[in-house]
N, CA and C atoms as an extended XYZ file, in Angstrom:
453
Properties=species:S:1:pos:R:3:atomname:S:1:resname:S:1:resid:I:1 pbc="F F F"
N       117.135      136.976      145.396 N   UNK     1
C       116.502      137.953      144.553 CA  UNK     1
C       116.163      139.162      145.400 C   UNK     1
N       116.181      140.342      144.651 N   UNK     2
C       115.709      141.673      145.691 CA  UNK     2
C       115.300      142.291      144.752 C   UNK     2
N       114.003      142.582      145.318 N   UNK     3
C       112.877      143.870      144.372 CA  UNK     3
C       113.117      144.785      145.555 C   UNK     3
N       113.002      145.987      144.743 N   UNK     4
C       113.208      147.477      145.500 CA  UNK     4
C       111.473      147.429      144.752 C   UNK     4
N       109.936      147.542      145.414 N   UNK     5
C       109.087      148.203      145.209 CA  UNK     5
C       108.448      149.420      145.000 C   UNK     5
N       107.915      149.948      144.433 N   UNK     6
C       107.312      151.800      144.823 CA  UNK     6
C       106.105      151.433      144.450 C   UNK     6
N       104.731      151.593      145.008 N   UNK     7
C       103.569      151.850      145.273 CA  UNK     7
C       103.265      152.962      144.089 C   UNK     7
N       102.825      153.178      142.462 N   UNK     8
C       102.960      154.347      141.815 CA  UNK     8
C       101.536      154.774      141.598 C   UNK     8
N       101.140      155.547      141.394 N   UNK     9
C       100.447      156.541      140.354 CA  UNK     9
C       100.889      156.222      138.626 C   UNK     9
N       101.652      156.880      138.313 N   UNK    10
C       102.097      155.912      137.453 CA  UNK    10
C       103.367      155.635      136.986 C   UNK    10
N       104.314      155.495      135.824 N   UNK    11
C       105.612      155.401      135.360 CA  UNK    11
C       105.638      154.877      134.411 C   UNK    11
N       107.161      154.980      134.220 N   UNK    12
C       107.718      154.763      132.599 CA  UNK    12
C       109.427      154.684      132.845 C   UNK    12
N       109.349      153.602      131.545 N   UNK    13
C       110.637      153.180      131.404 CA  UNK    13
C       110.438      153.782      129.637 C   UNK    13
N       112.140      154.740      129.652 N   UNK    14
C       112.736      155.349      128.706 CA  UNK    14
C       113.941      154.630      127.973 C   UNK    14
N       114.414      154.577      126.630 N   UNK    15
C       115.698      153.931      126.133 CA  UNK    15
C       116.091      155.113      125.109 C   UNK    15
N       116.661      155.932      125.106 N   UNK    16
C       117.486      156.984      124.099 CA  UNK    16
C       115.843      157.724      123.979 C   UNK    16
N       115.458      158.454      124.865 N   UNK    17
C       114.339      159.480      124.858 CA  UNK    17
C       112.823      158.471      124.383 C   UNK    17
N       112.480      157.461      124.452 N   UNK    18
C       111.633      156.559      123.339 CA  UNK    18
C       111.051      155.577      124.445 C   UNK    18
N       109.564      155.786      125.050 N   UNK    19
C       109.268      155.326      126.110 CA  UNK    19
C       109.334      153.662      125.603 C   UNK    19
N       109.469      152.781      126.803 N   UNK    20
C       109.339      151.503      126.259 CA  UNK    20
C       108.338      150.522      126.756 C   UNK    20
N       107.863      151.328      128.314 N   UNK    21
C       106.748      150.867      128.779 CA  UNK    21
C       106.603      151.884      130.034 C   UNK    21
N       105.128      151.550      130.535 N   UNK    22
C       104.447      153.031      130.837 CA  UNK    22
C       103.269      152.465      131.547 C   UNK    22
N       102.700      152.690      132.624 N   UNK    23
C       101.901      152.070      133.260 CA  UNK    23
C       100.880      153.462      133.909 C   UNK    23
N        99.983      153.271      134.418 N   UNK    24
C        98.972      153.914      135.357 CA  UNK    24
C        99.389      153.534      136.856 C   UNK    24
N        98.317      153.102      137.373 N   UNK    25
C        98.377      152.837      138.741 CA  UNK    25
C        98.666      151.383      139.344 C   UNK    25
N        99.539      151.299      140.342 N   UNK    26
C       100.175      150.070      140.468 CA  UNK    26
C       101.379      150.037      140.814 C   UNK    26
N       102.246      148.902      140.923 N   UNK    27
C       103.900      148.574      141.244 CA  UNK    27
C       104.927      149.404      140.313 C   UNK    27
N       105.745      149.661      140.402 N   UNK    28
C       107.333      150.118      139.919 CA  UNK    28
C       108.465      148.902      140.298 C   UNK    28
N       108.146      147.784      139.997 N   UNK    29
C       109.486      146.516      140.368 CA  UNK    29
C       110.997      147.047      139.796 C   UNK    29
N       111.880      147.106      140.470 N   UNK    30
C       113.047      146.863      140.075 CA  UNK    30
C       113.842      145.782      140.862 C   UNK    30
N       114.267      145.000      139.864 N   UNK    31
C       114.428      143.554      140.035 CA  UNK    31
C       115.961      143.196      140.126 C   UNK    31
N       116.352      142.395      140.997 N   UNK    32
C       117.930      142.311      140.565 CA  UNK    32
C       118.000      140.370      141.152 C   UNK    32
N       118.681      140.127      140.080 N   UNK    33
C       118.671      138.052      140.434 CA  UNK    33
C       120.093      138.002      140.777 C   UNK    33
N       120.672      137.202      141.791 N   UNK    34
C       122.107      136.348      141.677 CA  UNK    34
C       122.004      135.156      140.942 C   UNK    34
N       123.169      134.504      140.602 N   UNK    35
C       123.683      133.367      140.427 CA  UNK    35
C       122.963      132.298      141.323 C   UNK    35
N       122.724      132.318      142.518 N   UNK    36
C       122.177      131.602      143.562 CA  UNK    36
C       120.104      131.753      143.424 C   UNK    36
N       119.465      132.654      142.550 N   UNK    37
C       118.289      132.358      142.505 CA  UNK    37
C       117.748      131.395      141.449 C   UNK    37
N       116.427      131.099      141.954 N   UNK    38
C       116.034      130.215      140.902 CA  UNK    38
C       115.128      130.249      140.317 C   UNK    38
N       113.927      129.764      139.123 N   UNK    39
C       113.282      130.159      138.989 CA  UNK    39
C       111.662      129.702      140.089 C   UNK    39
N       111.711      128.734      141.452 N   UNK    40
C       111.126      128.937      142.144 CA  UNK    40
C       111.471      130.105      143.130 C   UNK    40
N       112.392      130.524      143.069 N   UNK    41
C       112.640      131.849      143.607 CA  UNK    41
C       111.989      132.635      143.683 C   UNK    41
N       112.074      133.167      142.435 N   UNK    42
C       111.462      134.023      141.126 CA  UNK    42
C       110.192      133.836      141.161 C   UNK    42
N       109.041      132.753      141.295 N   UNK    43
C       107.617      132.626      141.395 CA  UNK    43
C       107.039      133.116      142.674 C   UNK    43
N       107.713      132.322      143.583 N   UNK    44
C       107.470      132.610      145.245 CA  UNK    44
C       107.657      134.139      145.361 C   UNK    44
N       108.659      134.911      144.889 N   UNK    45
C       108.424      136.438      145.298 CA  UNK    45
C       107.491      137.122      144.456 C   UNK    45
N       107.296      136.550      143.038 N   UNK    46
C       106.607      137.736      142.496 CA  UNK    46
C       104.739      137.139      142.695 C   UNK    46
N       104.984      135.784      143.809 N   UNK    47
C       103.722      135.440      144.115 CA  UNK    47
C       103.536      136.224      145.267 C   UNK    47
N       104.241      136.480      146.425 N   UNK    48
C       104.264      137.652      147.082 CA  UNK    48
C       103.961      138.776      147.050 C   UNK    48
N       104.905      139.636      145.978 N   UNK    49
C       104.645      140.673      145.694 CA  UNK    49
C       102.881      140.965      145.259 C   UNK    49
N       102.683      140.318      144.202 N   UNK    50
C       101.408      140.080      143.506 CA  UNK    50
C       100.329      140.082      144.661 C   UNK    50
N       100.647      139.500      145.661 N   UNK    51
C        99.143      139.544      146.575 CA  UNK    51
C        99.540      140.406      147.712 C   UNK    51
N       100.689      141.446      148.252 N   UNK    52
C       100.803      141.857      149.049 CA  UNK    52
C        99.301      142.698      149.072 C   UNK    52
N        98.813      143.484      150.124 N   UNK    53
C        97.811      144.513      150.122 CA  UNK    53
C        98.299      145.528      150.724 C   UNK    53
N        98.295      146.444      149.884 N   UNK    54
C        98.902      148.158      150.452 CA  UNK    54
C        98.340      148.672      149.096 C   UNK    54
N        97.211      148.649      149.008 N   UNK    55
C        96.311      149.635      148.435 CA  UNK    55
C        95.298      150.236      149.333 C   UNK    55
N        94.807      151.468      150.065 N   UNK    56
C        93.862      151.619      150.649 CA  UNK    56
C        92.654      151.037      150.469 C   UNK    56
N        91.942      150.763      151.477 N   UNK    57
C        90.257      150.354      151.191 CA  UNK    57
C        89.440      151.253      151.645 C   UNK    57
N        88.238      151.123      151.296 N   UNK    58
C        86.839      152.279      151.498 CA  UNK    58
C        87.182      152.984      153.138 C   UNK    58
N        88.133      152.092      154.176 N   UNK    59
C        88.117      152.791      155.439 CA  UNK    59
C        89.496      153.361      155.372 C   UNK    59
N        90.557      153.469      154.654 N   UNK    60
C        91.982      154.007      154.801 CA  UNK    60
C        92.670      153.209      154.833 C   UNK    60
N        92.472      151.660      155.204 N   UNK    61
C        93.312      150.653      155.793 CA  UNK    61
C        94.282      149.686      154.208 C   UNK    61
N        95.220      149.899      154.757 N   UNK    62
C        96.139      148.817      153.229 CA  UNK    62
C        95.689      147.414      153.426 C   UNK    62
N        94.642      147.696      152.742 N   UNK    63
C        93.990      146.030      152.864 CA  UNK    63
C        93.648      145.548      151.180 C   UNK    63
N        94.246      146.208      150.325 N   UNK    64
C        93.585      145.879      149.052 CA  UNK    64
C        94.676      145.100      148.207 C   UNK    64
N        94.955      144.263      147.322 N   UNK    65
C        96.084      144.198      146.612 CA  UNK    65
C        96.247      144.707      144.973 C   UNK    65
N        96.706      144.587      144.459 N   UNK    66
C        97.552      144.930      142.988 CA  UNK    66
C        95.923      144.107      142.046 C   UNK    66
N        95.269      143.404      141.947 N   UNK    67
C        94.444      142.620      141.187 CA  UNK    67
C        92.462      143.452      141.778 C   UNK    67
N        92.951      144.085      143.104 N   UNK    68
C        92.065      144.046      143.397 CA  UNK    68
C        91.539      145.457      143.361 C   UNK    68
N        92.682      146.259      142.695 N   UNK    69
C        92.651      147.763      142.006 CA  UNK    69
C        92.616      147.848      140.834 C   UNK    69
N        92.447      146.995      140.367 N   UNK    70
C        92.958      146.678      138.810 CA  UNK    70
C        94.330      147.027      138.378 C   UNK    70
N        95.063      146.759      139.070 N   UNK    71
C        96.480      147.923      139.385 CA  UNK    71
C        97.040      146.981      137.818 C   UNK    71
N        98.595      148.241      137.963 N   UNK    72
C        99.447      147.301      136.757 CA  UNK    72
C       100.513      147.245      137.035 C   UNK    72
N       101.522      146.579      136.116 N   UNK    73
C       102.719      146.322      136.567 CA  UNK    73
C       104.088      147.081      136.027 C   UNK    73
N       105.306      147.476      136.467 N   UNK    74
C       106.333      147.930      135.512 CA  UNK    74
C       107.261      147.180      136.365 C   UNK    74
N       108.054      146.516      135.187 N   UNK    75
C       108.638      145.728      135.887 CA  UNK    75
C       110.538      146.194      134.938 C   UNK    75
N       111.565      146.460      135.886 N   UNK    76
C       112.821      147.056      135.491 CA  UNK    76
C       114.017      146.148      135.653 C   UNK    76
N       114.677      145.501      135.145 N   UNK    77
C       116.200      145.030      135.584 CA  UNK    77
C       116.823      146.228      136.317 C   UNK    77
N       117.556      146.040      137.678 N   UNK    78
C       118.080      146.544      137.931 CA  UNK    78
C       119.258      145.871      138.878 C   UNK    78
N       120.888      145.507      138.077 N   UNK    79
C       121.804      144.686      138.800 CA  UNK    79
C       122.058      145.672      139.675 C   UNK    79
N       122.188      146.876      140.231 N   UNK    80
C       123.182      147.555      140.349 CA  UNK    80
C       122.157      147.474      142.487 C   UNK    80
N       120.866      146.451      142.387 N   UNK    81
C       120.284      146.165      144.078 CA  UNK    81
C       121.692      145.272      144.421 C   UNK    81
N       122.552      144.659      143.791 N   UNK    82
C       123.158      143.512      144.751 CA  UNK    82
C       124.779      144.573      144.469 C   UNK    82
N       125.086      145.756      144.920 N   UNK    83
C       125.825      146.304      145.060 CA  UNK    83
C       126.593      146.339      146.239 C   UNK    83
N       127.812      145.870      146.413 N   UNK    84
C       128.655      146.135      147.855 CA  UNK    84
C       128.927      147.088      148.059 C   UNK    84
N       129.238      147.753      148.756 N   UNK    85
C       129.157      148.990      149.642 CA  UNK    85
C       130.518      149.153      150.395 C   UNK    85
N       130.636      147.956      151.395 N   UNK    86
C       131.320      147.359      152.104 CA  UNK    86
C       132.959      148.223      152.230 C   UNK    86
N       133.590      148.042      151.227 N   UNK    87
C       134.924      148.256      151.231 CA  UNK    87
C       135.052      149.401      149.793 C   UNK    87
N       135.849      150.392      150.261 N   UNK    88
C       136.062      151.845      149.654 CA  UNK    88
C       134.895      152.616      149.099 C   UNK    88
N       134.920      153.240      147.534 N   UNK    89
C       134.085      154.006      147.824 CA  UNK    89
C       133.293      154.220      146.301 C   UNK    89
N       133.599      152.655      145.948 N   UNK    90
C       133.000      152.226      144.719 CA  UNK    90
C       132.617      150.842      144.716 C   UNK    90
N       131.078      150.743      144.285 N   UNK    91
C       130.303      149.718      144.796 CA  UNK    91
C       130.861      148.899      144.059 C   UNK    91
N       131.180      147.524      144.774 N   UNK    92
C       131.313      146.101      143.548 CA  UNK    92
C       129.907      145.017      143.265 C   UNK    92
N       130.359      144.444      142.189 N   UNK    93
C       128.466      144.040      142.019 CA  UNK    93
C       128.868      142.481      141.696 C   UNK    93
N       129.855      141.647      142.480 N   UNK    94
C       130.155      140.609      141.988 CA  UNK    94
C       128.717      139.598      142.713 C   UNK    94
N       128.171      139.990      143.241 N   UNK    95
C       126.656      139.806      144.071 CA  UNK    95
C       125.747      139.063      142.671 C   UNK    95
N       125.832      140.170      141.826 N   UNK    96
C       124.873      140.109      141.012 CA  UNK    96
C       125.075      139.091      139.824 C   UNK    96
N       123.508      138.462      139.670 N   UNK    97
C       123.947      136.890      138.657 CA  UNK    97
C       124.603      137.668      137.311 C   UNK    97
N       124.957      136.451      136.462 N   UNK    98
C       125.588      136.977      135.624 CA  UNK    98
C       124.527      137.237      134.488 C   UNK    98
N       124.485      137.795      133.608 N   UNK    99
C       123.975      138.523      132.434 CA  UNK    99
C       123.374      137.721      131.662 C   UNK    99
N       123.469      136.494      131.681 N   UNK   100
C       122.587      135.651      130.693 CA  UNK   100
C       121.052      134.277      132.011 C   UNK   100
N       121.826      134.323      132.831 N   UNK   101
C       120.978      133.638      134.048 CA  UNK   101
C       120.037      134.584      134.456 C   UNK   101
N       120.805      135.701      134.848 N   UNK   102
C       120.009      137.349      135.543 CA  UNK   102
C       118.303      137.678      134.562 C   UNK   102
N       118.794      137.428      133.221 N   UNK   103
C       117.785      137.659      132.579 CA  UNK   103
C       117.043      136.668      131.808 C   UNK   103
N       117.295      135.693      132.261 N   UNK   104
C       116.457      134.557      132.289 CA  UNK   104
C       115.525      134.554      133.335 C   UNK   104
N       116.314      134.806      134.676 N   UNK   105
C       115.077      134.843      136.061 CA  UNK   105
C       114.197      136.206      135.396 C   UNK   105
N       114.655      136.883      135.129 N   UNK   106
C       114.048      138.673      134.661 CA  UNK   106
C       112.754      138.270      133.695 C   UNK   106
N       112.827      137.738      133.098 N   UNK   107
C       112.150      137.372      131.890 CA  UNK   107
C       110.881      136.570      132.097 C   UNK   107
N       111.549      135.150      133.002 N   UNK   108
C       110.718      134.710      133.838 CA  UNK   108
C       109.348      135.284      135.157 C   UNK   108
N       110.316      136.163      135.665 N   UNK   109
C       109.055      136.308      136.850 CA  UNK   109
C       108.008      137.262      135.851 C   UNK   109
N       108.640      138.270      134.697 N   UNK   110
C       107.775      138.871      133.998 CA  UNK   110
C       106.284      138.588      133.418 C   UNK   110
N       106.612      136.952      133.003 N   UNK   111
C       105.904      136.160      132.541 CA  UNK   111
C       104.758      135.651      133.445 C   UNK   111
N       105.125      135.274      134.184 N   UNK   112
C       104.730      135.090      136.694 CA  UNK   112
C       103.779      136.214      136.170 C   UNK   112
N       104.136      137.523      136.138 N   UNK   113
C       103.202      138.785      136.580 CA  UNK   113
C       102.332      138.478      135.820 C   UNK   113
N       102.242      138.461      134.633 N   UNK   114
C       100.752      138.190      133.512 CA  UNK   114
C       100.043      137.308      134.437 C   UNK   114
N       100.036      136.429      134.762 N   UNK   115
C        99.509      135.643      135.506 CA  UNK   115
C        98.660      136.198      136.627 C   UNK   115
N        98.453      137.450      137.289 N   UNK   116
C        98.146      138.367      138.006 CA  UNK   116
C        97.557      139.627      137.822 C   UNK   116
N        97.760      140.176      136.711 N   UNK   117
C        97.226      141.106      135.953 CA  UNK   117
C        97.479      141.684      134.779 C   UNK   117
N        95.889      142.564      134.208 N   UNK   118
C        96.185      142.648      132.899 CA  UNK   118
C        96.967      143.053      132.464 C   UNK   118
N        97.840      144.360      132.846 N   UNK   119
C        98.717      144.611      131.968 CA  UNK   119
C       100.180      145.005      132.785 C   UNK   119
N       101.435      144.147      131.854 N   UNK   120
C       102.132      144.148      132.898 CA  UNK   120
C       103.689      144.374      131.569 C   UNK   120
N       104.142      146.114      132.015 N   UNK   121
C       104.757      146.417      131.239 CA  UNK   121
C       106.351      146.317      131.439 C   UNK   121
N       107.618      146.449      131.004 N   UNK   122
C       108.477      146.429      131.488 CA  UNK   122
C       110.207      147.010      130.535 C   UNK   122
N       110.994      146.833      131.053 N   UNK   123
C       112.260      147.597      130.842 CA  UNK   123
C       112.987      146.205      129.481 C   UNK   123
N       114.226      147.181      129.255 N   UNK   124
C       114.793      146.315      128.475 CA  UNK   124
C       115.961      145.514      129.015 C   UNK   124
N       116.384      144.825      128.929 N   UNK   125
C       117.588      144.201      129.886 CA  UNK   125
C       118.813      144.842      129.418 C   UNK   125
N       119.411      144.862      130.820 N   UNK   126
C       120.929      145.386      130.366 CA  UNK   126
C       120.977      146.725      129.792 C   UNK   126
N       120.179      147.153      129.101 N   UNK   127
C       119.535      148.467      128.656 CA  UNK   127
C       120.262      149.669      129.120 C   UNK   127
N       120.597      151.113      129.160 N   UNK   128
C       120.716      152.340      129.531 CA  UNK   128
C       119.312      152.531      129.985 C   UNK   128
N       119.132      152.808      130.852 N   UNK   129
C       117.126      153.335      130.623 CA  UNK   129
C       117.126      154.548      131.889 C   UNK   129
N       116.158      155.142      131.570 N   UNK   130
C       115.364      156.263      132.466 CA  UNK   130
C       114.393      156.089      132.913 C   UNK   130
N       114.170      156.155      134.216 N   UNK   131
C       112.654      155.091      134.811 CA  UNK   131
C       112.358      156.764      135.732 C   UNK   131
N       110.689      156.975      135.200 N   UNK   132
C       110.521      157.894      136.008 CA  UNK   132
C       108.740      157.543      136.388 C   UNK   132
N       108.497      158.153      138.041 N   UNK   133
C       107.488      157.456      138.490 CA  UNK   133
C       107.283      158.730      139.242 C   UNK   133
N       105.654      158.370      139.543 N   UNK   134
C       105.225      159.353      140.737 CA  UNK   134
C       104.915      158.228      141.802 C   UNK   134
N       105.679      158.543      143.050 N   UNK   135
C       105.442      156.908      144.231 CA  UNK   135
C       104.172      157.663      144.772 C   UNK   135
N       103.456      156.704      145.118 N   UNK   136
C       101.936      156.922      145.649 CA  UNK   136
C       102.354      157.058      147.114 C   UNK   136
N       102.271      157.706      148.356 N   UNK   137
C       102.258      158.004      149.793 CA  UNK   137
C       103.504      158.904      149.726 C   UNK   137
N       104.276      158.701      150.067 N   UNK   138
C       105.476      157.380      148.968 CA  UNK   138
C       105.511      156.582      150.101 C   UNK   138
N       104.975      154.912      149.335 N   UNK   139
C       105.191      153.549      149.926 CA  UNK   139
C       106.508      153.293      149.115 C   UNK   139
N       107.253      152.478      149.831 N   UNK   140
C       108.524      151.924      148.656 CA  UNK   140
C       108.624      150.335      149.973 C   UNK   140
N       108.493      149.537      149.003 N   UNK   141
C       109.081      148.181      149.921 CA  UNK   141
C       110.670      147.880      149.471 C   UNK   141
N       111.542      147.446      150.208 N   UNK   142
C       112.536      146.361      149.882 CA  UNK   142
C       112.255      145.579      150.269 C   UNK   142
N       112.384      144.232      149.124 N   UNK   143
C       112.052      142.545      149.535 CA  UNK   143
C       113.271      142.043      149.200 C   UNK   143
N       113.842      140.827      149.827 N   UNK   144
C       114.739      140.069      150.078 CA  UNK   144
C       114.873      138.627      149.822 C   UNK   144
N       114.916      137.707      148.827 N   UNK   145
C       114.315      136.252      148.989 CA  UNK   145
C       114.726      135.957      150.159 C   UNK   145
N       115.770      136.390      150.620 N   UNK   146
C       117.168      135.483      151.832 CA  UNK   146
C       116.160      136.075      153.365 C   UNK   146
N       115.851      137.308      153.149 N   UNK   147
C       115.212      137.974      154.158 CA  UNK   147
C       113.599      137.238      154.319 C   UNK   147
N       113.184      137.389      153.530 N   UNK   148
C       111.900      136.607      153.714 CA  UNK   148
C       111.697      135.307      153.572 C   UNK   148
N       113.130      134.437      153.908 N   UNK   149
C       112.796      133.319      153.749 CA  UNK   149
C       112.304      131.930      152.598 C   UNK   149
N       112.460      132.636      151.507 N   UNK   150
C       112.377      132.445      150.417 CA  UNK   150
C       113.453      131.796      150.023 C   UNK   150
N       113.881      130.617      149.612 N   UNK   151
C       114.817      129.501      149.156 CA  UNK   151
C       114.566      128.552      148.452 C   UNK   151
């Protein structure tokens, strides 16, 4: 699994001009599952994500997390993280799970986030969409299940 993070102010996910979810302050997830994740996958990172701390505290220091700002969530499908690169000069995405598994894990960790805070908004699957955000510093994490050990 790989979340591309952004640290926001706030954002929104768009479908034919018609917002579909819209958040304040908090995460920007864009999410992408293989064939190879699972749904302990899927818990273990967005149990991660959920308690990382990179919110400032009263001294400057990223010591705060997502629950402990009252932060919120936007959470996006996005297949196009497990993109090859590799060979010529058009990405292949055979990386990425297939379309009915993909959004089963998608659906799933969504469900994970409620579990963490109150309000936790998100994209449509498979969707056309327009995701627009203001990144807070700009912090942006990439997480990795394979990279962090996560299996």
């Amino acid at each position: 699994m790989r979340v591309v993070l952004q640290r926001v102010t706030e954002a929104s996910v768009s479908i034919d001009g018609a917002v579909v979810g819209a958040i304040g302050r908090g995460f920007l997830l864009l999410v992408g599952a293989s064939d190879e994740d699972t749904m302990e996958i899927a818990d273990r990172m967005t149990d991660k994500i959920c308690r990382l701390r990179i919110f400032a505290d009263e001294n400057g220091k990223t010591n705060l997390s997502l629950a402990d700002v009252g932060g919120e969530l936007l959470v996006v499908s996005q297949f196009t993280l497990y993109a090859d690169c590799r060979k010529g000069n058009r990405p292949g995405f055979t990386g990425a799970g297939s379309p009915d598994w993909a959004n089963r894990v998608y659906e799933h960790m969504i469900e994970r986030c409620r579990g963490y805070v109150g309000r936790v908004e998100h994209g449509v699957f498979g969707a056309d969409m327009e995701v627009k955000l203001v990144n807070d510093g700009p912090f942006t994490l990439v997480l990795d299940s394979k990279e962090l050990g996560i299996r």
